[in-house]
C-alpha positions as CSV (number, residue, x, y, z in Angstrom):
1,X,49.0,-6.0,-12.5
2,X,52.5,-6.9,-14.0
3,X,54.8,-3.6,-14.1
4,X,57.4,-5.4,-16.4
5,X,57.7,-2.9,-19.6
6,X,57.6,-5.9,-22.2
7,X,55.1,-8.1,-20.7
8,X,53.0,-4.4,-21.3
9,X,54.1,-4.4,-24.7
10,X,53.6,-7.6,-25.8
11,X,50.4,-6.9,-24.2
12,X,49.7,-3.7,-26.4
13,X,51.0,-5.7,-29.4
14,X,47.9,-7.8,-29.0
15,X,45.9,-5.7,-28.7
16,X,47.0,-3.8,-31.7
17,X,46.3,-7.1,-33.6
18,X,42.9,-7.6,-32.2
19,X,41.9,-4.0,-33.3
20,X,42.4,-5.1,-36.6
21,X,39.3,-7.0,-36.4
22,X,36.0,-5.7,-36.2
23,X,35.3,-4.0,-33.1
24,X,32.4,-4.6,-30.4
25,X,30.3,-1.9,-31.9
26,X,30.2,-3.4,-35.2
27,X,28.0,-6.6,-35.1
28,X,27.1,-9.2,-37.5
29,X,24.1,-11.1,-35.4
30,X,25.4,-14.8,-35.7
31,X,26.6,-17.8,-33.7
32,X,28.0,-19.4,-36.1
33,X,32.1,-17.9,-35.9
34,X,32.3,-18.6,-32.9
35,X,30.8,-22.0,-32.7
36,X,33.3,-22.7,-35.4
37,X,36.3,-21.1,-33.0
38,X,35.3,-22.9,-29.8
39,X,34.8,-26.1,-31.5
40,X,38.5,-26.2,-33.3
41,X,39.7,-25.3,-29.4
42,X,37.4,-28.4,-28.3
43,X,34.5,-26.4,-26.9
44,X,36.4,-25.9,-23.7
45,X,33.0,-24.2,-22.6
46,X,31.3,-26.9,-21.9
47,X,33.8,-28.3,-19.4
48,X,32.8,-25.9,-16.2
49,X,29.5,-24.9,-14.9
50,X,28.2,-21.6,-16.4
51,X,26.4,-18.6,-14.5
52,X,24.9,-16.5,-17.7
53,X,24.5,-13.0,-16.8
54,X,22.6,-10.3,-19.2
55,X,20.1,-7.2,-18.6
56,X,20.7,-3.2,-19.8
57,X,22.6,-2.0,-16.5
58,X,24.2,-3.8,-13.2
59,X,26.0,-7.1,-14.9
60,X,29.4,-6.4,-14.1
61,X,28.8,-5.9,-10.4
62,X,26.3,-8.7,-10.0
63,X,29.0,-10.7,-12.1
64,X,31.6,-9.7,-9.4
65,X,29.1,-10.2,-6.3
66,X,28.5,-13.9,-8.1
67,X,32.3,-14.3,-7.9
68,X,32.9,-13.3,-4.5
69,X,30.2,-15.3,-3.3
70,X,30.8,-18.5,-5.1
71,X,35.0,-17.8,-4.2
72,X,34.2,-17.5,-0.2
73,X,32.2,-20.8,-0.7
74,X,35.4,-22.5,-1.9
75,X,35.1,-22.8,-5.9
76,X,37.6,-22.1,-8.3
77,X,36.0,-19.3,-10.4
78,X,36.5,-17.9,-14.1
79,X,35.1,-14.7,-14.6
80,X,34.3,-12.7,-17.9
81,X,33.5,-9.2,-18.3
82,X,32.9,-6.2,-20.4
83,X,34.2,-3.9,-21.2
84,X,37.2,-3.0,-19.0
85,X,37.8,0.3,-17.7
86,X,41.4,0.9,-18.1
87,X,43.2,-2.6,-18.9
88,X,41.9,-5.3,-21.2
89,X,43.4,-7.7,-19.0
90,X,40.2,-6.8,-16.8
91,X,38.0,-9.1,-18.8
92,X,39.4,-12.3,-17.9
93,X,39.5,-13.3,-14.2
94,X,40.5,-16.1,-12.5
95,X,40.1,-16.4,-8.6
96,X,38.7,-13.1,-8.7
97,X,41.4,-11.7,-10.1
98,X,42.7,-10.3,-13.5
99,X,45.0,-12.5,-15.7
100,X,48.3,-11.1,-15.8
101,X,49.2,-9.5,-18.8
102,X,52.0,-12.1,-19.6
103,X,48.7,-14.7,-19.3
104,X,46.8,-13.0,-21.5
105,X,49.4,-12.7,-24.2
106,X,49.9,-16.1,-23.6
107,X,46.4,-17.3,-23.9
108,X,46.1,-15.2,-27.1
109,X,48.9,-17.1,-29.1
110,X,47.3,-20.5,-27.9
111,X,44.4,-19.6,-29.9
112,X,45.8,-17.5,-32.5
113,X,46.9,-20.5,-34.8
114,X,43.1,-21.1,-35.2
115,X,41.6,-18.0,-35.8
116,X,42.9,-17.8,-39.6
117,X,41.2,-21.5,-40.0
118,X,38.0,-20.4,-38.6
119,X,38.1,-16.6,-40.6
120,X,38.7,-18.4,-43.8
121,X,35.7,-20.7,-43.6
122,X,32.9,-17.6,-42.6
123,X,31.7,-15.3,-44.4
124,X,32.9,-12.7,-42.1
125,X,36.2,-12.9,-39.9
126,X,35.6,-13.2,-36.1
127,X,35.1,-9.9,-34.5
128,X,37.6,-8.8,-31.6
129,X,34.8,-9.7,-29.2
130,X,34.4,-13.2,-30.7
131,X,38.2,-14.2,-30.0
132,X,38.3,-12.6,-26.6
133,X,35.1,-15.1,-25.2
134,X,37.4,-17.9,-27.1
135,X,39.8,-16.8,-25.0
136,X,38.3,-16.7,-22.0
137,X,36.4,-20.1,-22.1
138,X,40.3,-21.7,-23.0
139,X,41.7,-19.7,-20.2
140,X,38.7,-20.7,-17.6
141,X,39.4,-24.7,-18.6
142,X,43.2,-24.3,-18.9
143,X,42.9,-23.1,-14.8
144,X,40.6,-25.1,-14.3
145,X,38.0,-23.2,-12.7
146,X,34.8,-24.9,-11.3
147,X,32.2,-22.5,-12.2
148,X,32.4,-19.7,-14.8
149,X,30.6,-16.0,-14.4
150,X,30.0,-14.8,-18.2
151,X,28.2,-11.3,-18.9
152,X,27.1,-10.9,-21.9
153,X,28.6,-8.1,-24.1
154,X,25.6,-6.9,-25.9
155,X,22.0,-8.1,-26.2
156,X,21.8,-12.4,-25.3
157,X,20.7,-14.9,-27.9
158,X,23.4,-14.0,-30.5
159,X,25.7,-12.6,-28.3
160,X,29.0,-14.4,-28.6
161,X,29.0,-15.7,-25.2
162,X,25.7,-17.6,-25.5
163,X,27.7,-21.0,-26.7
164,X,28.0,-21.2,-23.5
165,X,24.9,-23.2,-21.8
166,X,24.3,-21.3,-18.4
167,X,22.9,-23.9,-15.6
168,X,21.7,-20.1,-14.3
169,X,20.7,-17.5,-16.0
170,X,20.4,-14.2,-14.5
171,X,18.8,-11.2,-16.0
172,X,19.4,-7.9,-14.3
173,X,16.6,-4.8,-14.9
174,X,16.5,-4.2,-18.9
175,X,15.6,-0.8,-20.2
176,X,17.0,0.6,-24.0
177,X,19.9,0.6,-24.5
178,X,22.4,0.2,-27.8
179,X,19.3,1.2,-29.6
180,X,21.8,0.9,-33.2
181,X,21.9,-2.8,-32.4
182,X,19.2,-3.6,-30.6
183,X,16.8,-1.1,-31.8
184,X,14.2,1.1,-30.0
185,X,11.5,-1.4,-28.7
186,X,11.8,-2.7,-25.5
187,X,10.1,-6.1,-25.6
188,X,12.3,-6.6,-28.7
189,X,15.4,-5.9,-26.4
190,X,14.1,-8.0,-23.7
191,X,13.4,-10.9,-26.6
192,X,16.8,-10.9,-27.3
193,X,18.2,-10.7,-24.0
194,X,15.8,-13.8,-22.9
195,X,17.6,-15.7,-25.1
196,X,20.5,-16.9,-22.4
197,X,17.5,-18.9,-20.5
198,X,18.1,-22.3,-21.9
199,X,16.5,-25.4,-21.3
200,X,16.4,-26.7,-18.2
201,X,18.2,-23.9,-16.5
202,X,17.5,-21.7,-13.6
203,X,16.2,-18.2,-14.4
204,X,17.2,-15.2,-12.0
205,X,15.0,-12.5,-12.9
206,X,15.5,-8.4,-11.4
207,X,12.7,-7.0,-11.2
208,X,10.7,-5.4,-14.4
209,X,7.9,-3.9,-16.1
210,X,5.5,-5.8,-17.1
211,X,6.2,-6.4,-20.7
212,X,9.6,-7.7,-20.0
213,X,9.0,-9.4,-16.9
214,X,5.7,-11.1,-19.1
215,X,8.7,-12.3,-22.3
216,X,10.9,-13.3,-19.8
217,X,8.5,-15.7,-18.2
218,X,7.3,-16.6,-21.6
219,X,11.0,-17.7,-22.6
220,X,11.4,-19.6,-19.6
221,X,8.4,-21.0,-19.8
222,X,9.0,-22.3,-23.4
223,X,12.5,-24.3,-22.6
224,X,11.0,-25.6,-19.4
225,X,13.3,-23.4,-16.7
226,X,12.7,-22.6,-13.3
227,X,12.0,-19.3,-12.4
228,X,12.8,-17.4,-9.3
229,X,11.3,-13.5,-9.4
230,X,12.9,-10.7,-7.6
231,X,10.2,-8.9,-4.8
232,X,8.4,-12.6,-5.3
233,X,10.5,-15.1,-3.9
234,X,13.8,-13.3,-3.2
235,X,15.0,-9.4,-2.6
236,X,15.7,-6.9,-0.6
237,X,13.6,-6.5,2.9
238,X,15.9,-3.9,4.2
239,X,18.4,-1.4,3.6
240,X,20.4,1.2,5.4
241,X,23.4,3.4,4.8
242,X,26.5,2.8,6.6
243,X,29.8,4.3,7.1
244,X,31.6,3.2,3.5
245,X,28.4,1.5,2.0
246,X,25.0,-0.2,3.0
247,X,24.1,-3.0,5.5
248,X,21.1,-5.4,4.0
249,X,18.8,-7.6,5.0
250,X,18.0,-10.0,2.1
251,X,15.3,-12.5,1.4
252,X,17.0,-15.7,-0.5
253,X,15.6,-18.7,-1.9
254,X,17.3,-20.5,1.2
255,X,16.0,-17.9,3.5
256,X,16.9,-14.7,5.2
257,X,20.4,-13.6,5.1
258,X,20.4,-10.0,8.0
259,X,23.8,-7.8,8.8
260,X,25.0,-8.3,5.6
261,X,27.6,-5.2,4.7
262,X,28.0,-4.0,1.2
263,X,30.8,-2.2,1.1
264,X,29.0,-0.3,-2.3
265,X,26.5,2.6,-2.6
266,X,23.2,2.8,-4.6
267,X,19.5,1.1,-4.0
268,X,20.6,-0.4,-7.3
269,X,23.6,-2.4,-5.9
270,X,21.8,-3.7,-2.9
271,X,19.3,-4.8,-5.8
272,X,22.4,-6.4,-7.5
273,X,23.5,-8.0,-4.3
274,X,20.2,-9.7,-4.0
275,X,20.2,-11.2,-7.5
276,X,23.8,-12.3,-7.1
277,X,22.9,-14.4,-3.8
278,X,20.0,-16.2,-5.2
279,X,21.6,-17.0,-8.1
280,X,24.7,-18.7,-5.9
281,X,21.9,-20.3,-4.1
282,X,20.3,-21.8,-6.9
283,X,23.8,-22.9,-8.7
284,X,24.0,-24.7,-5.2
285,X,20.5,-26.1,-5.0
286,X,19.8,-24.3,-1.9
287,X,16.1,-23.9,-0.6
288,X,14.2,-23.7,2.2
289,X,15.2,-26.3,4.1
290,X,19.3,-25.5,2.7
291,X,20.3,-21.9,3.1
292,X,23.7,-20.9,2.3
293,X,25.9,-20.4,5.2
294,X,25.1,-16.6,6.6
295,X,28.5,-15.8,8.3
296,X,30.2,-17.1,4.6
297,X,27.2,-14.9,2.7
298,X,28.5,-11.8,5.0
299,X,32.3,-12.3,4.7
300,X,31.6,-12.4,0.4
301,X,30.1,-9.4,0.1
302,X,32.1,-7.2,2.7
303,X,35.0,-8.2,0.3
304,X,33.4,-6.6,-2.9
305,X,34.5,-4.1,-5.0
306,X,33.3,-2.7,-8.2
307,X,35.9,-0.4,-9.5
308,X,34.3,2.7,-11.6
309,X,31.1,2.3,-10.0
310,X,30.7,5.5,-7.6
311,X,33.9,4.8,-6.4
312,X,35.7,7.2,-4.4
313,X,39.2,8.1,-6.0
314,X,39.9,11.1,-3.7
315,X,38.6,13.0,-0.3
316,X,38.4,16.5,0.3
317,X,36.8,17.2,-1.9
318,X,35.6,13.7,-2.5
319,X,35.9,13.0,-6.0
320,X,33.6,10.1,-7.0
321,X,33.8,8.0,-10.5
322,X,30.7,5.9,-12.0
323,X,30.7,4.5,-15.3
324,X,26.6,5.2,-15.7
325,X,26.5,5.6,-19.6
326,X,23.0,5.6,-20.3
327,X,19.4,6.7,-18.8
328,X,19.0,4.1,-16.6
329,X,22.5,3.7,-15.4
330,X,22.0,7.9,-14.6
331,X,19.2,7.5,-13.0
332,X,20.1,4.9,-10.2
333,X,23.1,7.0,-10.0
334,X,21.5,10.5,-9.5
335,X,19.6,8.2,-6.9
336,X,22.2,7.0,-5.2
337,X,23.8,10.5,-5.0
338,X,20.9,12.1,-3.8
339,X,19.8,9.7,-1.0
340,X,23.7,8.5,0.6
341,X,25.7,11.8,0.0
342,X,25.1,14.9,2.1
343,X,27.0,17.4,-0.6
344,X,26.5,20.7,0.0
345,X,27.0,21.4,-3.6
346,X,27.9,18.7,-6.2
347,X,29.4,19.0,-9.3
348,X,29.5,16.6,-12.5
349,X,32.2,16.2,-14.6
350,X,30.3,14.1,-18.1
351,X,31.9,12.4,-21.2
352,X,29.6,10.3,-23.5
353,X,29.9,8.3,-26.9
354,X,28.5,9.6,-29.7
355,X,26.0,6.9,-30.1
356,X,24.8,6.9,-26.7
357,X,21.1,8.8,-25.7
358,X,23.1,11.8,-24.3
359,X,19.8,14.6,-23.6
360,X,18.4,11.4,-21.2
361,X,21.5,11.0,-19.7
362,X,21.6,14.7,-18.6
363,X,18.4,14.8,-17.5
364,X,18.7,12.1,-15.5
365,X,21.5,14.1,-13.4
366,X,20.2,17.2,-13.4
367,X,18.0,17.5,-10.4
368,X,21.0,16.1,-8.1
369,X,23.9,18.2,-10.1
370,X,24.9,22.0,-9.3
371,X,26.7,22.5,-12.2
372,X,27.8,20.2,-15.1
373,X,31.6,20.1,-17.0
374,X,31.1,19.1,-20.0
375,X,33.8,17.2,-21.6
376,X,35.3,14.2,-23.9
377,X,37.6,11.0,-23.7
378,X,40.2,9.2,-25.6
379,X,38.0,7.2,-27.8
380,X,37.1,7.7,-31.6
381,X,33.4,7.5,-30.7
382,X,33.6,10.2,-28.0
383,X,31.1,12.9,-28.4
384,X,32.9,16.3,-28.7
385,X,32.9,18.5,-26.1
386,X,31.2,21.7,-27.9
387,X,28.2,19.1,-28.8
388,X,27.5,17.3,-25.8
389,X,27.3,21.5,-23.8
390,X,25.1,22.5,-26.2
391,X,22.6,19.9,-25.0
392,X,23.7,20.2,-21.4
393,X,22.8,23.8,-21.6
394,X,19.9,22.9,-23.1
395,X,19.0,21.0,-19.8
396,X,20.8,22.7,-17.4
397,X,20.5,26.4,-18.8
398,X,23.8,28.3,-20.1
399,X,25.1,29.8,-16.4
400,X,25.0,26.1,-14.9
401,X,27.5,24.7,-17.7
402,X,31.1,24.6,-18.5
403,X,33.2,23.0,-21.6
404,X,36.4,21.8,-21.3
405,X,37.4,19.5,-23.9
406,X,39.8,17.8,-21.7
407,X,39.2,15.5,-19.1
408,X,41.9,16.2,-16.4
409,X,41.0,20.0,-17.3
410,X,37.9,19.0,-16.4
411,X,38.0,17.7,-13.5
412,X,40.2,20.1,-12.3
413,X,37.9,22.8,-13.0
414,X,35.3,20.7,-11.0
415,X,37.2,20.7,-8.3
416,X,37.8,24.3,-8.3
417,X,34.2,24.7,-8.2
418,X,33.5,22.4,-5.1
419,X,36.4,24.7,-3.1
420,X,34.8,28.0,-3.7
421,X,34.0,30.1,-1.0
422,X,30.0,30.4,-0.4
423,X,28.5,34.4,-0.2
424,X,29.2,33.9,3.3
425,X,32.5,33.1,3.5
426,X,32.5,29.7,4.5
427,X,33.9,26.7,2.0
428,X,31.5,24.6,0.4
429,X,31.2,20.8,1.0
430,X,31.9,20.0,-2.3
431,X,31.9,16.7,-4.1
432,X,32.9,15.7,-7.8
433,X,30.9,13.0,-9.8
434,X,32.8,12.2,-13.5
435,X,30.6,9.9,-15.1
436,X,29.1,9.1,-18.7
437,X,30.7,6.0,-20.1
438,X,33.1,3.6,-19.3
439,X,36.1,5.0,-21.2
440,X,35.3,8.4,-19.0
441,X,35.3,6.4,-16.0
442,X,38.4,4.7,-16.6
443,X,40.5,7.8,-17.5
444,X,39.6,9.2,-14.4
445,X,40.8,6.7,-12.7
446,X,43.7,6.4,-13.9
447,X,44.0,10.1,-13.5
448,X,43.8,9.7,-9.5
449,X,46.4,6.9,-10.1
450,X,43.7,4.0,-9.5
451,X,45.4,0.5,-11.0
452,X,43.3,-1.7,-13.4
453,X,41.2,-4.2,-11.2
């Protein structure tokens, strides 16, 4: 990342004028602005190779598993995320790492010039998410990159990235989530997500229940798409925790990749890892008789990182960060926590959005969690403090819960918690989990002086 003062605030300056617009959690369900953007910029989406990537939890580190793989391989890779943790510049990769924020400024004014042309033919203006995936398709063709990673921001067949037509689509596990936009019903969520399986593509599909997994064959069935089903014919045949992460033994459509280090934690991001491989594989037509190469499979995905997801920011007491922000997300966490960590007593530091399904996402830590800190972030959607312990006491009773409104007090108090003295005298092996949202996630970072990545 650039340290230079006014490449930061030209940066910020940009950002100020992209707030202006409307922001990612106010949606107007139509592909229509920013057909009308990428066409005035000469649909520069269409000039690279697209791997589509959607679900409810476990897209921005499949998205940067996809990347690693695809980089190790030899391709020049775009990559598009959301949202970032700490840096806006986070969104837009390009050989696996962030534009610089002189780039980004850069790729904004080549744009800019358009966006008043396009505004003042719609109805409504483009929203801030709208100009940053015209910003990243321009940046991905102004590289060039040969292949393009794209998550989707929110929901699939009207999210703003689906101009794009994705040769693969990969859909990681869907549950509810965003329930304002998406609404409450999960085979309506997984409708709309299915919608980034276009025809003739190749469909990478996590593993589900049975109502999703039976739309999301439906959908691929419909545009004529090739399917290729997680526990069916790829996944996970093995898994075992190792010093700094997990080694795997995965099942591909090209065969069986063993010894493969993961330098993450969770069952969930082996899970991820397997996805990410087959859907390399099937961007390179790999199959039986064509497996990717294994020693280039292991060297990928011992160079992964996915900052903010249980990531270690300090030791002694270990002090872990994950950006879980809903049910699901908790859950695998609590998981992951429970069956890799040997904490003698662990303690939670939590900040959540207002709109987010905050009682589930307590519950969901509960079992693995000593004692909670409740508290809130920077952002205007933050849940306050007082609110979000008055449900936390409601799940973890009154003498297990503590408020502090702000996050470095916080975490500090967690971490005073983890270092007192047991009845008999003997320090605790404490650990500190901050999780809840993003935003929470990337505050604490930058609180243990963690640079954007």
């Amino acid at each position: 990342m650039s340290s230079d003062p006014a490449a930061l605030d030209a940066l910020r300056a940009v950002e100020s004028e992209l707030n202006k617009r409307w922001p990612e959690t106010k949606i107007e369900p139509s592909l229509d602005r920013i057909r009308a953007l990428t066409h005035v910029l000469g649909d520069p989406q269409h000039s690279y190779p697209v791997i589509h990537i959607t679900g409810t939890n476990g897209k921005t580190s499949t998205s940067r598993m996809v990347d690693a793989l695809l980089t190790r391989i030899g391709l020049r890779t775009g990559r598009y995320t959301s949202p970032h943790l700490q840096l806006a510049t986070e969104r837009i990769s390009v050989d696996g790492e962030p534009i610089s924020p002189e780039r980004y400024v850069e790729v904004y004014r080549d744009v800019e010039p358009y966006l008043s042309l396009v505004d003042g033919q719609q109805d409504v203006p483009l929203s801030k998410f709208e100009v940053l995936t015209g910003m990243a398709f321009a940046a991905f063709a102004d590289a060039p990159v040969e292949a393009a990673i794209v998550e989707v921001g929110l929901g699939g067949a009207w999210d703003a990235t689906n101009v794009a037509d994705g040769r693969i689509a990969v859909v990681t596990p869907i549950g509810v989530d965003h329930v304002e936009y998406l609404g409450p019903d999960v085979e309506g969520i997984a409708r709309e997500k299915a919608g980034i399986i276009k025809p003739g593509s190749v469909a990478i599909l996590a593993e589900q229940t049975n109502e999703v997994a039976r739309i999301l064959i439906e959908r691929a069935t419909e545009v004529d798409a090739m399917v290729a089903r997680q526990g069916l014919e790829f996944g996970v045949l093995d898994q075992a925790v190792a010093v700094g992460g997990q080694v795997l033994k995965l099942q591909g459509l090209g065969g069986v990749y063993d010894e493969v280090f993961l330098p993450l934690h969770g069952a969930h991001q082996a899970s991820n890892a397997s996805l990410a491989l087959a859907a390399v594989e099937a961007f390179f037509g790999a199959g039986k008789d064509q497996p990717l190469d294994v020693e280039a499979v292991r060297e990928a995905f011992a160079s992964v990182t996915s900052p903010g997801r249980l990531e270690r920011v300090r030791s002694a007491p270990t002090v872990l960060v994950d950006a879980a922000h809903n049910p699901h997300g908790a859950a695998a966490l609590a998981a992951a926590l429970r069956d890799e960590f040997g904490f003698r007593k662990l303690v939670a530091v939590v900040g959540v959005m207002d709109d987010k399904d905050a009682a589930g996402i307590l519950a969901a830590l509960e079992p693995v969690v000593a004692e909670i800190v409740v508290t809130s972030n920077s952002s205007p959607r933050a849940m306050d403090a007082d609110t979000l312990g008055d449900l936390a006491m409601e799940v973890f009773g009154e003498e297990r819960v503590f408020v502090q409104p702000s996050l470095a007090d916080a975490v500090e108090e967690a971490v005073m918690r983890t270092e007192e003295d047991d009845e008999e005298g003997v320090v605790s092996g404490g650990g500190v989990i901050v999780t809840g949202s993003v935003v929470t996630a990337g505050e604490a970072r930058a609180l243990f002086g963690k640079e954007p990545s």
